[in-house]
Phi, psi and omega in degrees: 000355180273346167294351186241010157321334167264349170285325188289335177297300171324006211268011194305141194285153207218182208265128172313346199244038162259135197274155190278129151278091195353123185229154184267117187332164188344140174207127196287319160288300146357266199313328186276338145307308188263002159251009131327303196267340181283325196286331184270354169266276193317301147007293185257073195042042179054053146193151184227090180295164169284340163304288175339295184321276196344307194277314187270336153324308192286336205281334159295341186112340198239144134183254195297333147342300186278004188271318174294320190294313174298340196278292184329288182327288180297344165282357176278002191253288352250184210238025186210144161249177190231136202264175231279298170306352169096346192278314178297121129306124180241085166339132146324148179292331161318302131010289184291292238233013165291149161300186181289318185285326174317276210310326165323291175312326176279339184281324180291312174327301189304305186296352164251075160205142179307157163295169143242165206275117138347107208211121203283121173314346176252352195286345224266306177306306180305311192284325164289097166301078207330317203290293189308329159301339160288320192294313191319268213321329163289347151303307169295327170309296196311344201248035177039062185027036162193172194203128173243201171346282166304326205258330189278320145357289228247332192222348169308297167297351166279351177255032173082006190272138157299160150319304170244035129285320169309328140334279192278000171247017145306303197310322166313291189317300194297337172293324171287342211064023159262025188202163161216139224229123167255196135341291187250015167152243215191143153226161141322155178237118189341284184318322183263334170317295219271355170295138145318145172284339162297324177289357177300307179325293186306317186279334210251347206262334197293324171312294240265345173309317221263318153294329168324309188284347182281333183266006167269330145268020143333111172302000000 
């Protein structure tokens, strides 16, 4: 399981108004795959490396196809963080600490909501521009740190952003826990809301170093 440590981390939520690649409503085999795979990351305190995986997975029945397929699925909410090193899958508390009908319910939700694309930590690292990542996020502070939909629509392109600049440096943020990302757009998460705007660059080029480096030593 450790060649797929960057697809399963890498799985990131990305901004509700990026347009989606087409899924097919709720499937019913999915859900019974990814609350498999939800029982066995709660099994192990609601979180999961891939060696873990590696050992606790076959043993569920599943595997890595459905772990990913399962990853995709919780990510449409989505119902997971990635821990700073990259190595963790973090269930939401919610999650963690839903029954079986609960976890149901959340699955289902999640599985009538578009997919969002996949995305490899190292073409992701290449393409994200420290400088430009800073400029955006200071834009979302001033904008008392959030942004929604509509505002994101309407103001991303006068300010020089592409669509999928904007993609991949959520897709960063959100990999860090520094954002959060919903229905109707995205906040910032206090520790970056609340930072100098000089610390951004610097904080943002130290993340995509530190991803380079988790898919370059990928066994």
């Amino acid at each position: 399981m450790s060649r797929a440590r960057a697809p399963l981390a890498a799985v990131a939520a990305v901004a509700a108004w990026l347009a989606p690649s087409p899924v097919a409503a709720a499937d019913a085999p999915l859900i019974d795959r990814a609350a498999a795979f939800v029982a066995v990351v709660r099994a192990n305190d609601c979180r999961l490396s891939e060696v873990e995986g590696e050992a606790l997975l076959p043993d569920a029945g599943l595997s890595m196809e459905d772990a990913r397929d399962a990853v995709a699925l919780l990510n449409r909410m989505p119902l997971f963080t990635v821990s700073d090193d990259l190595e963790y899958l973090i269930l939401t508390l919610e999650l963690c600490e839903a029954d079986a009908a609960h976890t149901l319910l959340l699955l289902t939700q999640a599985a009538a909501l578009p997919d969002t694309p996949r995305l490899q930590l190292l073409t992701l690292a290449d393409r994200v521009d420290p400088t430009e990542a800073a400029r955006l996020i200071g834009h979302i502070r001033a904008n008392d740190c959030a942004l929604t939909e509509d505002e994101a629509a309407a103001r991303m392109p006068d300010l020089g952003f592409s669509q999928d600049m904007v993609q991949d440096i959520l897709a960063v943020l959100t990999l860090a826990d520094l954002a959060e990302i919903d229905g109707g757009g995205l906040s910032l998460a206090p520790a970056l809301c609340d930072a100098p705007g000089a610390q951004d660059a610097p904080r943002i080029a130290a993340l995509l170093s530190r991803m380079e480096t988790a898919v370059e030593t990928t066994p």
